[in-house]
C-alpha positions as semicolon CSV with decimal commas, in nm:
position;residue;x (nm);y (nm);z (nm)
1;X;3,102;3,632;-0,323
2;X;2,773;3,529;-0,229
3;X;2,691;3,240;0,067
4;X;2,443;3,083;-0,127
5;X;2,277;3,058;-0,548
6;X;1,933;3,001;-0,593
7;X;1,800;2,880;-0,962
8;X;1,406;2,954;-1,031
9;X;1,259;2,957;-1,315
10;X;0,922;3,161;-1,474
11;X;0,665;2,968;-1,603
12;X;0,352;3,059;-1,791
13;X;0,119;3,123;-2,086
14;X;0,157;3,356;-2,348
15;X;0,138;3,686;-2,220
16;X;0,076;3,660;-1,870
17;X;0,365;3,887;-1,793
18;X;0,667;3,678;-1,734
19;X;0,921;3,889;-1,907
20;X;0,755;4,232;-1,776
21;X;0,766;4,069;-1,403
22;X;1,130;4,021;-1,440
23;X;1,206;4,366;-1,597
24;X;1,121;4,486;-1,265
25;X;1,253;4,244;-1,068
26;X;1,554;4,299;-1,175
27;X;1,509;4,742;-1,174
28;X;1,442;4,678;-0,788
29;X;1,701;4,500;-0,711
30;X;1,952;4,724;-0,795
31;X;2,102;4,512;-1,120
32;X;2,137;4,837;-1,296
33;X;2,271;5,187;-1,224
34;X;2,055;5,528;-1,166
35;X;2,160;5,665;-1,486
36;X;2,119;5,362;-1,696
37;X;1,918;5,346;-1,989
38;X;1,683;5,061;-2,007
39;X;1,505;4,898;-2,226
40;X;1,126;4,736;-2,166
41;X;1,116;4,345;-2,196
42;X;1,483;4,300;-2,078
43;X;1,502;3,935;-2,208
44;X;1,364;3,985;-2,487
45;X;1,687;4,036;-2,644
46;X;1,629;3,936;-3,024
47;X;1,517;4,097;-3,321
48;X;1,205;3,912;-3,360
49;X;1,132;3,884;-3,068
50;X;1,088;4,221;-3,008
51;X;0,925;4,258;-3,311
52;X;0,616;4,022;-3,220
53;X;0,606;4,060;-2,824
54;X;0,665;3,749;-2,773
55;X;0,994;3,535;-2,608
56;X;1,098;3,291;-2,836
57;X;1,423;3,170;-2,638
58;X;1,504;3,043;-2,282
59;X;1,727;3,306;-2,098
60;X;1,872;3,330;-1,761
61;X;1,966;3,658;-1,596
62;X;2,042;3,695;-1,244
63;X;1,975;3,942;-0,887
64;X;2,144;3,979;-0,604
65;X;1,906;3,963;-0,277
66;X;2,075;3,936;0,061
67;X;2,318;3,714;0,096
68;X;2,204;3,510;-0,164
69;X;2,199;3,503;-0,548
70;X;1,903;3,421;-0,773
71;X;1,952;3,308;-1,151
72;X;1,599;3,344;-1,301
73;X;1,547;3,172;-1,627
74;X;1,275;3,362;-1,844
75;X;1,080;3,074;-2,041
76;X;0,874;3,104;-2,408
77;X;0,512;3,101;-2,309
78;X;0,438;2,999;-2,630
79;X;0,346;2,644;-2,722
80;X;0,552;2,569;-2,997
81;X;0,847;2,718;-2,805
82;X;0,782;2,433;-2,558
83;X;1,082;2,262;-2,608
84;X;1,264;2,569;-2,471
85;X;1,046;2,516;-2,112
86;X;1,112;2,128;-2,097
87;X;1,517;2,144;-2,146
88;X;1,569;2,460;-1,901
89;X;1,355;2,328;-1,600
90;X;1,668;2,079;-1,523
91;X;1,847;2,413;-1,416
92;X;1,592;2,524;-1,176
93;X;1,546;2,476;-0,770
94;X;1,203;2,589;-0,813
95;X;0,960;2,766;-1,052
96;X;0,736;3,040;-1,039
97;X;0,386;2,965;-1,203
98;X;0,225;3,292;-1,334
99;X;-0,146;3,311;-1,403
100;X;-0,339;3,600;-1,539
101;X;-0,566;3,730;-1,296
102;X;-0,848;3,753;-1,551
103;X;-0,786;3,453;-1,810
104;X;-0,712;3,222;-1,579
105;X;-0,542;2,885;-1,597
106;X;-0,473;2,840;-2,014
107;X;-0,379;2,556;-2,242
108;X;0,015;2,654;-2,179
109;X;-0,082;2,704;-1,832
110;X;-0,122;2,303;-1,774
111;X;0,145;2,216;-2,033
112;X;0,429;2,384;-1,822
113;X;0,320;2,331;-1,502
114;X;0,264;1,935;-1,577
115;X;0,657;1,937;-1,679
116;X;0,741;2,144;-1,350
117;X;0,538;1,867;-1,168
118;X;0,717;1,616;-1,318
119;X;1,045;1,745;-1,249
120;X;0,968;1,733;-0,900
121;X;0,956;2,123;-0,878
122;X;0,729;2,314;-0,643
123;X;0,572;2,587;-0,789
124;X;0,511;2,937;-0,606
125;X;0,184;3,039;-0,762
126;X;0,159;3,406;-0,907
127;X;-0,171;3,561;-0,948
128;X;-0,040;3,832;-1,227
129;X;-0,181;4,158;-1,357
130;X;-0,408;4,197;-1,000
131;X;-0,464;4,585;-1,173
132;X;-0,724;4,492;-1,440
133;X;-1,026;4,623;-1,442
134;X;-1,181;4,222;-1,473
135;X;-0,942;4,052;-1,274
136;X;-1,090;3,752;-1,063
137;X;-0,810;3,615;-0,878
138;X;-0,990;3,383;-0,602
139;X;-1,159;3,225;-0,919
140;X;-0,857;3,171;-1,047
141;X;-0,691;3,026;-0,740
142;X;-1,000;2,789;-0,732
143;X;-0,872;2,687;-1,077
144;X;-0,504;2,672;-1,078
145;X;-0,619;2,399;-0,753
146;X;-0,846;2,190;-0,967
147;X;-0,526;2,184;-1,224
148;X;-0,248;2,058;-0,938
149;X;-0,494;1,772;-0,846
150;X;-0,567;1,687;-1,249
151;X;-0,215;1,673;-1,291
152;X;-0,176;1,464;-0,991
153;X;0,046;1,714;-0,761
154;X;0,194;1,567;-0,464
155;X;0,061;1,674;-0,126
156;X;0,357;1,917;-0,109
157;X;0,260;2,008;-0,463
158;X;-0,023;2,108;-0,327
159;X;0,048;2,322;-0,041
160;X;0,168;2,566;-0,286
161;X;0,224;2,919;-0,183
162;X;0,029;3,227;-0,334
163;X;0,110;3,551;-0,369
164;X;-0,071;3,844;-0,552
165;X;0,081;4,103;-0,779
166;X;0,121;4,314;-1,099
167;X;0,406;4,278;-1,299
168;X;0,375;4,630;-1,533
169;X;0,316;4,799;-1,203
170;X;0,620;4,625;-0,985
171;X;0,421;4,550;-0,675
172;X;0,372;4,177;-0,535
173;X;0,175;4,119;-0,144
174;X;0,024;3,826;0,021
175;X;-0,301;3,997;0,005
176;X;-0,515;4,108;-0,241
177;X;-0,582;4,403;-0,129
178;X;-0,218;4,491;-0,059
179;X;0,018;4,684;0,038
180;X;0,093;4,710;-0,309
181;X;0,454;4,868;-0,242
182;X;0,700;4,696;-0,433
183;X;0,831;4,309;-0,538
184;X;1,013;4,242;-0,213
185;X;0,729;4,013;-0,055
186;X;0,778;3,812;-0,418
187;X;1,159;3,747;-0,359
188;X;1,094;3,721;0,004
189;X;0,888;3,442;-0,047
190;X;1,137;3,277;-0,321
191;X;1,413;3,267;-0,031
192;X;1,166;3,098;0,216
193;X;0,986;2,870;-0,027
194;X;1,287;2,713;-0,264
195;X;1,527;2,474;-0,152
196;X;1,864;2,504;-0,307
197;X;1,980;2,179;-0,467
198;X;2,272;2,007;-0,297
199;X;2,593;1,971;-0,512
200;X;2,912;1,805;-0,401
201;X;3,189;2,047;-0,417
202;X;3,490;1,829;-0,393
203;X;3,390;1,599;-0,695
204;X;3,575;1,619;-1,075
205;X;3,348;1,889;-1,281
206;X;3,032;1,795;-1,454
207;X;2,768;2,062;-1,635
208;X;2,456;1,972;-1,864
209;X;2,460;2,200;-2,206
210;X;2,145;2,294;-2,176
211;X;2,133;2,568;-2,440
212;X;2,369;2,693;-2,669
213;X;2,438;2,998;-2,865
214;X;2,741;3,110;-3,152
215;X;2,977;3,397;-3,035
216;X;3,175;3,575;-3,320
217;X;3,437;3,618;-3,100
218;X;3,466;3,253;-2,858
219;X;3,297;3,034;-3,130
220;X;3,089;2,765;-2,931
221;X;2,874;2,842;-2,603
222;X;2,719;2,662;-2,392
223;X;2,510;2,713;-2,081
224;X;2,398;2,492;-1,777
225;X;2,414;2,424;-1,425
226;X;2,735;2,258;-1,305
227;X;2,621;1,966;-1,096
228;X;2,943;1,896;-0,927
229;X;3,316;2,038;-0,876
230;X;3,357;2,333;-1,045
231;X;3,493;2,468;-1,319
232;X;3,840;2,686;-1,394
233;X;3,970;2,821;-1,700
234;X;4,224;2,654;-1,881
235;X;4,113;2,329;-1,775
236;X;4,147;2,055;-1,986
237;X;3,739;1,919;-2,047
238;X;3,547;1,738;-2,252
239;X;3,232;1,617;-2,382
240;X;3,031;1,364;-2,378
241;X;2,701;1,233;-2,506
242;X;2,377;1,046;-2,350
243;X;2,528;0,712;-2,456
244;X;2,846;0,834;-2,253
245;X;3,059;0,831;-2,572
246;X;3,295;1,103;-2,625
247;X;3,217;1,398;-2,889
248;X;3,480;1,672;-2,832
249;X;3,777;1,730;-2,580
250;X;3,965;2,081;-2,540
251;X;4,083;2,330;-2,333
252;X;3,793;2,573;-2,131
253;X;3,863;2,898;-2,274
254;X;3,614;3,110;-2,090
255;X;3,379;3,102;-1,826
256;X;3,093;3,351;-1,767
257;X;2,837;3,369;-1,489
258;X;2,510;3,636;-1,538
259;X;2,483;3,951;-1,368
260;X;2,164;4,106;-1,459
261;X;2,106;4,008;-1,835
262;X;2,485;4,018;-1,877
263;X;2,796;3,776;-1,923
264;X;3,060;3,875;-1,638
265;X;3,351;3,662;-1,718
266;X;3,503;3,439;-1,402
267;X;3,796;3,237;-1,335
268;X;3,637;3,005;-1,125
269;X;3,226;2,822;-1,163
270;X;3,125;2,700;-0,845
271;X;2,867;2,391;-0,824
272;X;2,485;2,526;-0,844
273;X;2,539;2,784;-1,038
274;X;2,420;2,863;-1,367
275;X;2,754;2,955;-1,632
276;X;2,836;3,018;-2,009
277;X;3,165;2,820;-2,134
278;X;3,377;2,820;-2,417
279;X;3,639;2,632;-2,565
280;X;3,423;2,310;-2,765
281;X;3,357;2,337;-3,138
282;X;3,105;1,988;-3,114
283;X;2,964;2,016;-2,795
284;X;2,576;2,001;-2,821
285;X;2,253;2,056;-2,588
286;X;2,204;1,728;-2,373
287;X;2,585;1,684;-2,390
288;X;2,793;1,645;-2,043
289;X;3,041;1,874;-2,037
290;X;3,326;1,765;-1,762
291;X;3,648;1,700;-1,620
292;X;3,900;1,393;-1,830
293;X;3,785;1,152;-1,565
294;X;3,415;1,117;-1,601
295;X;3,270;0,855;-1,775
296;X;2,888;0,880;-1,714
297;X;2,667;1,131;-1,824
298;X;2,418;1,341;-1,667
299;X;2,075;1,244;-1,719
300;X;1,868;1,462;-1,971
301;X;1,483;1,494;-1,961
302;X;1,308;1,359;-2,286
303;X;1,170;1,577;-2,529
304;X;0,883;1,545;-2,730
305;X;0,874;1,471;-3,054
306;X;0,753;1,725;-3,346
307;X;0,425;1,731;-3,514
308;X;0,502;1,893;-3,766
309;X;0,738;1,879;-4,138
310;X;0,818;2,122;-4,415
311;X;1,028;2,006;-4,712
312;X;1,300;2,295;-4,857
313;X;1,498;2,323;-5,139
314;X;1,679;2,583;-5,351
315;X;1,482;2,873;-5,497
316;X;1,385;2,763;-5,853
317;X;1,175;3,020;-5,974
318;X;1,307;3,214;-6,330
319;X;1,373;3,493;-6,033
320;X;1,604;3,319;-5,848
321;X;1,922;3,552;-5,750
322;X;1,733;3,878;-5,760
323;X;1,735;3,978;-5,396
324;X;1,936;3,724;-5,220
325;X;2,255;3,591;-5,129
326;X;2,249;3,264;-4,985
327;X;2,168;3,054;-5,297
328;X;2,293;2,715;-5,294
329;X;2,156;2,397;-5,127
330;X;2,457;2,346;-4,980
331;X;2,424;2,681;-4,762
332;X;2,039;2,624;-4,700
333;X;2,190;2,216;-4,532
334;X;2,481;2,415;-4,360
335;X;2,229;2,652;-4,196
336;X;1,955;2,413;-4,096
337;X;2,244;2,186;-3,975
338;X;2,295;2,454;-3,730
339;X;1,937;2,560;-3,635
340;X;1,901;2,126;-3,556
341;X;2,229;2,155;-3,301
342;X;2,133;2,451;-3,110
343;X;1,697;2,406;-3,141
344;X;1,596;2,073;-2,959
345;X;1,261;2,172;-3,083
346;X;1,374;2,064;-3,437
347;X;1,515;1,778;-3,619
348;X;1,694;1,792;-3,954
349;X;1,689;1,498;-4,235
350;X;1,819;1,505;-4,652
351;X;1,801;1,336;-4,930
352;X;2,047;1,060;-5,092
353;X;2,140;1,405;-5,292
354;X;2,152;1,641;-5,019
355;X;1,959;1,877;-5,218
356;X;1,651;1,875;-5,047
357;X;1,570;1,906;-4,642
358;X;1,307;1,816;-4,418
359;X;1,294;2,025;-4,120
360;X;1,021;1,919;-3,827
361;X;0,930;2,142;-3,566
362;X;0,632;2,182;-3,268
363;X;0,433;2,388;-3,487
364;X;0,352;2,696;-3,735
365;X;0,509;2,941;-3,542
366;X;0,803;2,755;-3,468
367;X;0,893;2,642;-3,866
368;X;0,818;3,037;-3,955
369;X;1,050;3,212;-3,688
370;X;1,312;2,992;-3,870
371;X;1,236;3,092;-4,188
372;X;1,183;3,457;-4,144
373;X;1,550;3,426;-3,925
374;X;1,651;3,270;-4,275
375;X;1,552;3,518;-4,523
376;X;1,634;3,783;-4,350
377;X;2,069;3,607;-4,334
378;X;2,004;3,690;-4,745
379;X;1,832;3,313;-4,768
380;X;1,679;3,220;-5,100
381;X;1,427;2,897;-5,094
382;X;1,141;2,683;-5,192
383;X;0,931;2,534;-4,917
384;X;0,637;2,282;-5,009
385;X;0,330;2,254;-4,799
386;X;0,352;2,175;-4,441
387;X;0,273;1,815;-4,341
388;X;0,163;1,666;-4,011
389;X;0,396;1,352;-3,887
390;X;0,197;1,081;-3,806
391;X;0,279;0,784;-3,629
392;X;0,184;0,434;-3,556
393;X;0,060;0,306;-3,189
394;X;0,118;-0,036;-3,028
395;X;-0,131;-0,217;-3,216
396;X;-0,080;-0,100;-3,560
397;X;-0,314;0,203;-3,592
398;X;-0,217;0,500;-3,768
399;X;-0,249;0,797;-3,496
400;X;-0,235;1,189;-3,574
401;X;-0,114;1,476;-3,371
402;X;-0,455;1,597;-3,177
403;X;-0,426;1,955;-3,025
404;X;-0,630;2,084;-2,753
405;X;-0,776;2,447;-2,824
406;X;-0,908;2,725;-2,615
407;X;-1,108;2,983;-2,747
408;X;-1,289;3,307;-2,550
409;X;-1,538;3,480;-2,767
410;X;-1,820;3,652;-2,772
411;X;-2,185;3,442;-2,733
412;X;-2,316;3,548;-3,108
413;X;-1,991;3,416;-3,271
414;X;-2,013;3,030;-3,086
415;X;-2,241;2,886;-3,348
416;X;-2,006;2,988;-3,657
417;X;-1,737;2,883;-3,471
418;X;-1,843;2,536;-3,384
419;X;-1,953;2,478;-3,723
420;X;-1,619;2,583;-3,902
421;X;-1,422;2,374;-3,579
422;X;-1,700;2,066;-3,680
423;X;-1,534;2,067;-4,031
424;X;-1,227;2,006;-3,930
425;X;-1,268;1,758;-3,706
426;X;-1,266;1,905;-3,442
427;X;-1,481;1,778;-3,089
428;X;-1,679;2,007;-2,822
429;X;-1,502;1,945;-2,537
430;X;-1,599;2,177;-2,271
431;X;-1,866;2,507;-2,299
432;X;-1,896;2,767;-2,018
433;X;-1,991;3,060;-2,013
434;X;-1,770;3,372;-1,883
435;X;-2,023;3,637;-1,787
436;X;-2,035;3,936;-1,984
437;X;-2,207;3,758;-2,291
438;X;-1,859;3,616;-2,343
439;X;-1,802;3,175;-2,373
440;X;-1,539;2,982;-2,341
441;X;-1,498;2,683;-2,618
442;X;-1,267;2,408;-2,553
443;X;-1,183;2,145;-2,854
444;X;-0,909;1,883;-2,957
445;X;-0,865;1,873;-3,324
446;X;-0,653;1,740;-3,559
447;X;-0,325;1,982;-3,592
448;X;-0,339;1,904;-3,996
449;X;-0,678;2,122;-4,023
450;X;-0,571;2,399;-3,798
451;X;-0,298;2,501;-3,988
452;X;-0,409;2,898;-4,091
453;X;-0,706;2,862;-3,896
454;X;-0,607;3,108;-3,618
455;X;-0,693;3,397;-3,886
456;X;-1,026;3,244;-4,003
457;X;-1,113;3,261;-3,663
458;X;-1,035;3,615;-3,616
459;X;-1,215;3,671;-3,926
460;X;-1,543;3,499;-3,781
461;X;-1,494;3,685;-3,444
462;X;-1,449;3,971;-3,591
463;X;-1,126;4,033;-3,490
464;X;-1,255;4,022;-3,086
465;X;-1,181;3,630;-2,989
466;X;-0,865;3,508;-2,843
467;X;-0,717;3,155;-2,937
468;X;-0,512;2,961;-2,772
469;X;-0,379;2,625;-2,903
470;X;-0,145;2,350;-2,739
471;X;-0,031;1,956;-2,838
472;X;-0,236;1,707;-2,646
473;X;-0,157;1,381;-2,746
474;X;-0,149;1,178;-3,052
475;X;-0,522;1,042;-3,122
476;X;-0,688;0,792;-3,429
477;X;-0,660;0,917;-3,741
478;X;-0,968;1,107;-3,772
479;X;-1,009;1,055;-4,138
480;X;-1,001;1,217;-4,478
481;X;-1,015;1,586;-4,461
482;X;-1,101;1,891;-4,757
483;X;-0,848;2,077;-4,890
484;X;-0,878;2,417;-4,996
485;X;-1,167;2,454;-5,188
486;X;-1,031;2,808;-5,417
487;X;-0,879;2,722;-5,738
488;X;-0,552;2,882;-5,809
489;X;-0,503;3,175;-6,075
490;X;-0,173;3,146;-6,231
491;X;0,023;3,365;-6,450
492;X;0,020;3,243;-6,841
493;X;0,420;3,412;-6,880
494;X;0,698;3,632;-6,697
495;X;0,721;3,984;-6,725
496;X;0,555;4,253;-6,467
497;X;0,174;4,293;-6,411
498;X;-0,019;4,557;-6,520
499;X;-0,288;4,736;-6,353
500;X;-0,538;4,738;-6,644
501;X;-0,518;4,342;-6,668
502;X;-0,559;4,284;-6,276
503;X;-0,857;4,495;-6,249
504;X;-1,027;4,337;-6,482
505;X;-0,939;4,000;-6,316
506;X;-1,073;4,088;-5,985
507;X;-1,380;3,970;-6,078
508;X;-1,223;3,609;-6,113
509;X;-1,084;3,630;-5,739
510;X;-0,850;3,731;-5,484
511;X;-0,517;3,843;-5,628
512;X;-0,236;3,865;-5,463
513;X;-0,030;4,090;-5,660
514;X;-0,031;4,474;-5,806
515;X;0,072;4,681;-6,066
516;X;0,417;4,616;-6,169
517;X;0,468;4,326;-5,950
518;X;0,728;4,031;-6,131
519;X;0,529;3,737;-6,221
520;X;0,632;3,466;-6,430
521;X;0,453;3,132;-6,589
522;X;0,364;2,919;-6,314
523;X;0,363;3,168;-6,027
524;X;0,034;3,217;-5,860
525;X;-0,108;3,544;-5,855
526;X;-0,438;3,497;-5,721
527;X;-0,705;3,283;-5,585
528;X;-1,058;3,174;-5,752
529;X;-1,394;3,108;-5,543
530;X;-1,430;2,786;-5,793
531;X;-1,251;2,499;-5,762
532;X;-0,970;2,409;-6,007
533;X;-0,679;2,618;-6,142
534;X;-0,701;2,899;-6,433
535;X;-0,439;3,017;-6,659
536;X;-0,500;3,431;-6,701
537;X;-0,232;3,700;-6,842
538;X;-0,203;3,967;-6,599
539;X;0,050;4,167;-6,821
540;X;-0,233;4,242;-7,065
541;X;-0,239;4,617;-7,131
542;X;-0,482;4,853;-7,293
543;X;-0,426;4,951;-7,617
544;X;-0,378;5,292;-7,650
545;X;-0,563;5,443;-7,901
546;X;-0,513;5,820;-7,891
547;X;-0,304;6,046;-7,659
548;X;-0,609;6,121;-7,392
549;X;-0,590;5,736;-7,300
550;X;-0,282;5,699;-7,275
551;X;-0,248;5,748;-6,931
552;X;-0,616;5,588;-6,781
553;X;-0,416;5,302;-6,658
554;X;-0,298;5,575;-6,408
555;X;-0,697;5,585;-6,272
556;X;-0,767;5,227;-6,205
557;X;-0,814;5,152;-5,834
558;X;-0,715;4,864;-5,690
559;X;-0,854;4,623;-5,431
560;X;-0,584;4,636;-5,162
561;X;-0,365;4,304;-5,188
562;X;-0,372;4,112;-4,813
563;X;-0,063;4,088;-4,671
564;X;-0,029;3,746;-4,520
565;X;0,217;3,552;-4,286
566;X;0,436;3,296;-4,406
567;X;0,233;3,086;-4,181
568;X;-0,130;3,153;-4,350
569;X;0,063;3,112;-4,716
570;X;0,171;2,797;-4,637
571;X;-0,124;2,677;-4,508
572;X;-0,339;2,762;-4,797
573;X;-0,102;2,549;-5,019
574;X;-0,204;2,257;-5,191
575;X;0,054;1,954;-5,222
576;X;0,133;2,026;-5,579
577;X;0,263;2,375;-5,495
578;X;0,489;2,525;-5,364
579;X;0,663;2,883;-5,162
580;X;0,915;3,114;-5,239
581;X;1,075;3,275;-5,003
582;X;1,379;3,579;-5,033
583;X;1,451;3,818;-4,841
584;X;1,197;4,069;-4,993
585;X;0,905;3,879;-5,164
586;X;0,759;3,562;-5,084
587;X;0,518;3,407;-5,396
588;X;0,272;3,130;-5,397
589;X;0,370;2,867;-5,701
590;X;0,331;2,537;-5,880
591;X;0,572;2,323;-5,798
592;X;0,584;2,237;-6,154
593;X;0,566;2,561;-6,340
594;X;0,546;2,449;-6,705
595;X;0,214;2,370;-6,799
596;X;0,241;2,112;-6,994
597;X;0,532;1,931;-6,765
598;X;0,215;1,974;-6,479
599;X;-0,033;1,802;-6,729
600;X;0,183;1,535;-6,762
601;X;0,252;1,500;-6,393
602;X;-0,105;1,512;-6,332
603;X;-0,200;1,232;-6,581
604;X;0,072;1,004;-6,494
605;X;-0,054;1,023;-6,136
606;X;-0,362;0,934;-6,205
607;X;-0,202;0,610;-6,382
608;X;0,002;0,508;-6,120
């Protein structure tokens, strides 16, 4: 057993090379044998999160250095993922901030390391990726300084160490210029800098649930820090909730402490340390799980609230049943249920029927993970347009989420992309220049007219700018705002399209379908450059005449359809339509889809 446990935590933006850092930490250190096959990005252990690059979850993992063991708790640097940072930082003795030698301090960059601050953490500062070609680390250092004193660091915030290193190559020195060896100097300087936290030993057991995950096999886990005593199995515990009222009681099944990125089942959890346990069907995150005697619970840090809403209900289309499983609203409330216990980031509400749900989340990204993880459990749905959740300050005023966006591009591109950021509200915050013909724009803006915007921006950078966008506060309601300007083209009846009719309907717009796609009435297949809706037939074929022409249909080319996100389809939705999502097709629709049902809608709207 070890003498001592050290908790740190890695904190940074997007892609600055947290995960990559402690895939070699953790090769170095001997957490895995000579022969064993390993995969990159450790802790990046689910499916989508491999599939986008990106960590969605918190994760601890653990090394063994000296006499002493470190649990390191990998972090989301993604903003909407936020909520993830806020609730794991509790666990930590200290935190490692990365920065990326050549970007610099970032919107996520401030965002965590304010929440570190306030904590009462004190960050080690990493200067990352130190082997690019454009790195400018004692610029950087200049900034991450100016950020400690913005955020109002303490002095011994301030007299934060710094250390130099590259995470894809596995070397970390004091110096710049090196020795670039290996990542001892890194963990060195973890042992010297961080302070273990001091936990009384002899007192009854006490843990946070600070995340928690389902197990086929043990049912209910939950992770955290014990704070006091420690923990055995069989034990008789409980929990309890922030108000100190009782939710569950039951016998502790199983206990698990990390080694490497893997659960190695114990009998006994000391204090300080970072454990798994089982045994608790209604335990929750933010719950005290302890011994029969305690009565008050531990102190949870706040979390902030979402900015964001999307309404669901059951798939209603004519092709409802086709390609999924999961049909009923009573699976979709069962399953979002769930995603509300173990995601602080989210918050679940119904109806008086319990046929419809509103789901509210940080952001874009954060509302589509969940519903990609949806269709692809065999989920069937109908999601309406994403709305922002405003709220209402101390003296009555209506206030809107206001983010604050970064965005590097090239110096031709600034003028377009002021003028598209002007028209939707957004404000010129900050203008610099990078070198290299390259600027740096800063702006807050209203979240409700950045939803989809990230691709219009690529489109008007050509694909070369990099975006970056975070929560800032809630601001005045900045006004009325324009919707989507395209009108929608929507299929006349149900059947499958037919080349020969979509060709000749390319002319009217965008479409979003091809030959021998399913369409039915109400569905829409396409968008116009003119405002307000049209009703086309895009199963029209030619009429054959003779035997040479039956088969031109076979000639027509195509315009490509765009593939698009379930992000950038919600975002181009108006409020009287909706999206269908299965596990194979998602298609834009009315929410109405008889015609003459919309009419009436329309007109007795317009009445009341």
């Amino acid at each position: 057993m070890t003498k001592s446990i050290l908790n740190i935590t890695i904190i940074a933006h997007v892609d600055h090379g947290k995960t990559t850092l402690i895939d070699n930490l953790m090769k170095q250190s001997g957490s895995f044998r000579d022969n064993e096959v390993i995969d990159e990005r450790l802790m990046d252990s689910g499916e989508l999160e491999k599939e986008r690059g990106i960590t969605i979850l918190a994760k601890p993992a653990s090394i063994n250095w000296k006499d002493t063991r470190i649990n390191i708790i990998d972090t989301p640097g993604h903003r909407d993922f936020a909520s993830e940072v806020e609730r794991v930082l509790s666990m930590a003795d200290g935190a490692l901030l990365l920065i990326d030698s050549a970007e610099g301090v970032m919107p996520q960059t401030k965002f965590v390391l304010s929440k570190a601050l306030k904590q009462g953490l004190k960050p080690i500062v990493v200067i990352n990726k130190l082997d690019k070609p454009d790195q400018r680390a004692n610029e950087v250092l200049d900034e991450t300084f100016d950020l400690f004193v913005s955020l109002d660091a303490n002095e011994e915030q301030l007299d934060f160490p710094v250390i130099y290193a590259s995470g894809r190559s596995g070397w970390a020195s004091k110096n710049i210029e090196g020795p670039k060896e290996n990542l001892n100097p890194l963990i060195d300087l973890v042992l010297d800098h961080v302070i273990p936290a001091k936990f009384d030993k002899t007192k009854p057991f006490a843990m946070l649930s600070t995340l928690l995950y389902a197990d086929s096999f043990l049912g209910r886990c939950l992770v955290g820090r014990i704070s006091q005593g420690s923990a055995k199995a069989n034990q008789q515990i409980k929990a309890i909730n922030l108000k100190g009222e009782k939710i569950d009681e039951g016998k502790l099944t199983k206990i698990f402490r990390y080694e490497g990125t893997k659960k190695v089942p114990i009998e006994i959890g000391e204090a300080g340390d970072i454990v798994v346990v089982a045994g608790l069907e209604k335990a929750n995150v933010a719950d005290t799980i302890c011994d029969l005697e305690i009565t008050t619970p531990i102190k949870a840090t706040p979390i902030d609230p979402p900015t964001m809403a999307i309404k669901i209900t059951v798939n209603s289309s004519p092709l409802s049943g086709i390609e999924g499983k999961k049909l009923t609203s009573t699976q979709i409330r069962e399953r979002l249920i769930q995603e509300s216990e173990n995601n602080v980031g989210i918050t679940f509400s119904e109806n008086e029927n319990k046929d419809a749900f509103e789901i509210s989340g940080r952001g874009e990204l954060m509302l589509e993970i969940l519903l990609t993880q949806m269709r692809r459990e065999g989920f069937e749905m109908t999601v309406s347009p994403p709305k922002v959740l405003f709220q209402i300050n101390d003296r009555g005023e209506k206030t809107e989420p206001i983010e604050e966006i970064t965005m590097d591009l090239d110096e031709e591109y600034s003028s377009k992309v002021i003028d598209s950021m002007n028209r939707r509200k957004g404000k010129l915050i900050e203008l610099k220049d990078t070198g290299k013909d390259k600027k740096r724009l800063i702006f807050h803006a209203p979240t409700r007219g950045l939803m989809g915007y990230t691709s219009r921006f690529l489109t008007l950078t050509k694909g070369t700018g990099v975006i970056n966008r975070i929560f800032h506060s809630y601001g005045k309601f900045e006004g009325e705002m324009e919707g989507r300007k395209n009108g929608a083209l929507i299929s006349m009846d149900q059947g499958k399209a037919v080349a020969f009719a979509i060709y000749n309907l390319q002319a009217r717009g965008e479409m979003f379908i091809t030959h021998n796609d399913p369409v039915y009435t109400g569905m829409i297949v396409g968008l116009s450059p003119k405002p307000g809706d049209m009703i086309i037939n895009v199963m029209k074929g030619k009429k054959l005449t003779n035997m040479r022409t039956q088969g031109t249909d076979e000639n027509i080319v195509l315009t490509p359809v765009r593939k698009m996100s379930i992000a950038e389809q919600l975002s181009i939705l108006n409020t009287d339509e909706s999206l269908e999502i299965t596990p194979k097709s998602c298609r834009l629709r009315k929410a109405i889809l008889d015609p003459h049902e919309r009419k009436k809608s329309e007109k007795s709207s317009v009445t009341n």
